[in-house]
C-alpha positions as CSV (number, residue, x, y, z in Angstrom):
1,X,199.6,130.5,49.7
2,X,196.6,132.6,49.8
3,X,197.8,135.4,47.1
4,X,198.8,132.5,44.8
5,X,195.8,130.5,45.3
6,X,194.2,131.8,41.9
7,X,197.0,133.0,40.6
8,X,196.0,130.5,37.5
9,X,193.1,132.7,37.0
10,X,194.5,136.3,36.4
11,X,193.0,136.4,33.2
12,X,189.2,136.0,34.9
13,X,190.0,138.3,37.4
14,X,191.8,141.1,35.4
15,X,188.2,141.6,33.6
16,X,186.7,142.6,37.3
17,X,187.0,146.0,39.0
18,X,189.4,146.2,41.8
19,X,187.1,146.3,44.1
20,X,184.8,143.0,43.0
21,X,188.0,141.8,42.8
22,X,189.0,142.1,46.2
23,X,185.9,140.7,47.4
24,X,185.3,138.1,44.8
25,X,189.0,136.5,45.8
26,X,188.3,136.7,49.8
27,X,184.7,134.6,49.3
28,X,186.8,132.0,46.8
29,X,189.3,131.5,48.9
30,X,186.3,130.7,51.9
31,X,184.4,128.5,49.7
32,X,187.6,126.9,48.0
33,X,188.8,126.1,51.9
34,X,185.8,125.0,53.7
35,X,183.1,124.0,50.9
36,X,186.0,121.4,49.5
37,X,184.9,123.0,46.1
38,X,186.9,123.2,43.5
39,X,188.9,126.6,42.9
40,X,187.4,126.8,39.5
41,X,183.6,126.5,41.7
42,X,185.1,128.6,44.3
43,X,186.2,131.4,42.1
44,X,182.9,131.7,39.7
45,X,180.8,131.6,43.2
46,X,182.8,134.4,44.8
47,X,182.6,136.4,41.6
48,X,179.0,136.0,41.3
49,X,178.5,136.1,45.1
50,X,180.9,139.9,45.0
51,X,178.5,141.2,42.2
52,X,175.4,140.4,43.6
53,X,176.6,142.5,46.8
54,X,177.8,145.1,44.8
55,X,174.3,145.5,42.6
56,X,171.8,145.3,45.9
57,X,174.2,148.2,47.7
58,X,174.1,150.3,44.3
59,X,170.1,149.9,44.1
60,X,169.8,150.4,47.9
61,X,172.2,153.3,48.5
């Protein structure tokens, strides 16, 4: 169930390196399962959530 939880969403996700990706899908399914949002909520936070991470290791390493 987990790899087909977003499977809706390919086309958002395609757009996003692997590795965002990756991460971006593991804090969406979190926030999909125990924030009750919904997966359209879940994915967008995860995304921005994945980003964010990526841009303050980038500036600090």
């Amino acid at each position: 169930m987990k790899e087909d939880l977003f499977k809706d969403y390919q086309e958002r996700l395609n757009v996003l390196d692997e590795n965002i990706r990756a991460v971006a899908l593991k804090y969406a399914r979190d926030l999909y399962v125990d924030k009750k949002c919904s997966k359209d909520e879940a994915l967008e936070r995860g995304i921005v959530k994945a980003e964010m991470e990526k841009r303050n290791l980038d500036k600090n390493g």
